[in-house]
C-alpha positions in Angstrom: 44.9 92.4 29.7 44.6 94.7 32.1 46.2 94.3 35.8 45.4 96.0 38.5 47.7 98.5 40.2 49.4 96.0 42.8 52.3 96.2 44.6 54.7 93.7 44.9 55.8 91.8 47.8 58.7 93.3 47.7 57.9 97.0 47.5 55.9 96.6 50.1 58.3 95.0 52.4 60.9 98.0 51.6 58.3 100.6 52.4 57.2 99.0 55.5 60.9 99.4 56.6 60.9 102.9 55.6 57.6 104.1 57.0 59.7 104.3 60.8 62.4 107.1 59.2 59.6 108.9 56.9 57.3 109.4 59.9 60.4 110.6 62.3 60.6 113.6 59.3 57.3 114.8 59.5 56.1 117.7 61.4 54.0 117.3 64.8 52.6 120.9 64.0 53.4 121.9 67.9 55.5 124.8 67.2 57.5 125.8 70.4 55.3 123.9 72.3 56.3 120.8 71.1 59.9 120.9 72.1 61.3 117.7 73.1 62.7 119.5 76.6 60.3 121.3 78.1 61.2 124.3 80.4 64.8 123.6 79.4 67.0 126.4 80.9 69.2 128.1 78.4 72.9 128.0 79.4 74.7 131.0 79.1 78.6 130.4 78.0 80.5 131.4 81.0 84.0 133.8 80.1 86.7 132.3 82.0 88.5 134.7 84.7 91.0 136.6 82.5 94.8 135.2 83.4 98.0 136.6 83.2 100.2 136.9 79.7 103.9 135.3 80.2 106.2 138.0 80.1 109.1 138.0 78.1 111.5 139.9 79.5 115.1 140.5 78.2 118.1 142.7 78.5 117.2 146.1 77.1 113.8 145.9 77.5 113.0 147.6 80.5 110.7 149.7 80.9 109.0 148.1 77.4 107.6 145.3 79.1 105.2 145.9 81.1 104.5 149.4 80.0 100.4 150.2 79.2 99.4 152.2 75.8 100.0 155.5 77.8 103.6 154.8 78.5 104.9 153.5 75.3 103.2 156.2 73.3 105.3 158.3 75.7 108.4 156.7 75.0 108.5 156.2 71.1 105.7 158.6 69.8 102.1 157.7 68.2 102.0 154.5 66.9 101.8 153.3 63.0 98.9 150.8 63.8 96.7 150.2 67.1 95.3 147.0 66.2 92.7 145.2 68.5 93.1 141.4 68.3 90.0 140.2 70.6 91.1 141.3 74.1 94.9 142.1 72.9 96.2 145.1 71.3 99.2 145.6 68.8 101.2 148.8 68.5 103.5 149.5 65.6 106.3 151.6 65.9 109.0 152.4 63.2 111.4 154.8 61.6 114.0 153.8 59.1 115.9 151.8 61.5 113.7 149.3 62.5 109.8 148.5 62.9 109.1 147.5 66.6 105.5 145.5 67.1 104.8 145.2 70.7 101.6 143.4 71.8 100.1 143.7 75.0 97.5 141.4 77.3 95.0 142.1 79.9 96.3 141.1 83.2 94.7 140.5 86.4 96.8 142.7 88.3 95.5 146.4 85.6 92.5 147.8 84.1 94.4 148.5 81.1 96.3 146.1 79.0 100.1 145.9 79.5 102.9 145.3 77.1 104.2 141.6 77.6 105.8 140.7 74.3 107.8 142.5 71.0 109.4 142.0 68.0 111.5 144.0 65.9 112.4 143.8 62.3 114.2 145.7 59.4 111.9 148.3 57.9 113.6 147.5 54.5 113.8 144.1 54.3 111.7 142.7 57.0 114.4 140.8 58.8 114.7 139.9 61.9 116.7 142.6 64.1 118.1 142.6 67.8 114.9 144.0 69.8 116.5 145.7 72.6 118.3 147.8 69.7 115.6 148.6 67.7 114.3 150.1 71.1 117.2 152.0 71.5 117.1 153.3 67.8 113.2 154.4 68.3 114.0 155.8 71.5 116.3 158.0 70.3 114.4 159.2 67.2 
């Protein structure tokens, strides 16, 4: 006995609920055209007004902080590393002593970034040192 090719009710009813989510997938064939905003204006991201870096400031470190690229290089020598870290820079100093990383920001206030932040380490070990003698130590290299 041959049947003929019939669907059930209850294929039917499922594909009836599914014909809505297919027919949201398929294409209209508009291209560009058949955006669904029309004439919608692209937004550009806007870059926030550059602010100022907190300073750390501490005994010893005068004339550190807040010192641009020119004056440090001045002060200690060429640097190990001038690393650019998006809008920030890091300068490595060192000799046996100690290893001096000093990172400075953009301000609002100079064109060129200034020096608002250090840390100082053992070169051997990596341990944490007093900064403001590490600055002496390089100073005096």
């Amino acid at each position: 006995m041959n049947r003929a090719p019939f669907l059930r009710p209850r294929t039917l009813l499922c594909l009836a609920l599914l014909a809505p989510f297919l027919s949201a997938c398929a294409s209209t064939g508009g291209g560009a055209s058949g955006s669904t905003r029309p004439n919608a204006a692209v937004r550009q991201p806007v870059k926030p007004p550059p602010r100022d870096a907190v300073v750390h400031m501490l005994p010893g470190l005068e004339g550190v902080i807040g010192a641009d690229q020119k004056e440090l290089v001045r002060q200690f020598g060429q640097p190990r590393l001038n690393v650019w870290e998006g809008d920030a820079r890091k300068l490595q100093f060192g000799a046996a002593a100690c290893v001096l990383d000093i990172y400075l920001y953009p301000t609002t206030q100079s064109r060129e970034p200034l020096a608002t932040y250090l840390e100082a380490r053992r070169a051997s070990d990596g341990q944490e040192v007093d900064r403001a003698a590490c600055v002496t130590a390089l100073r005096q290299k």
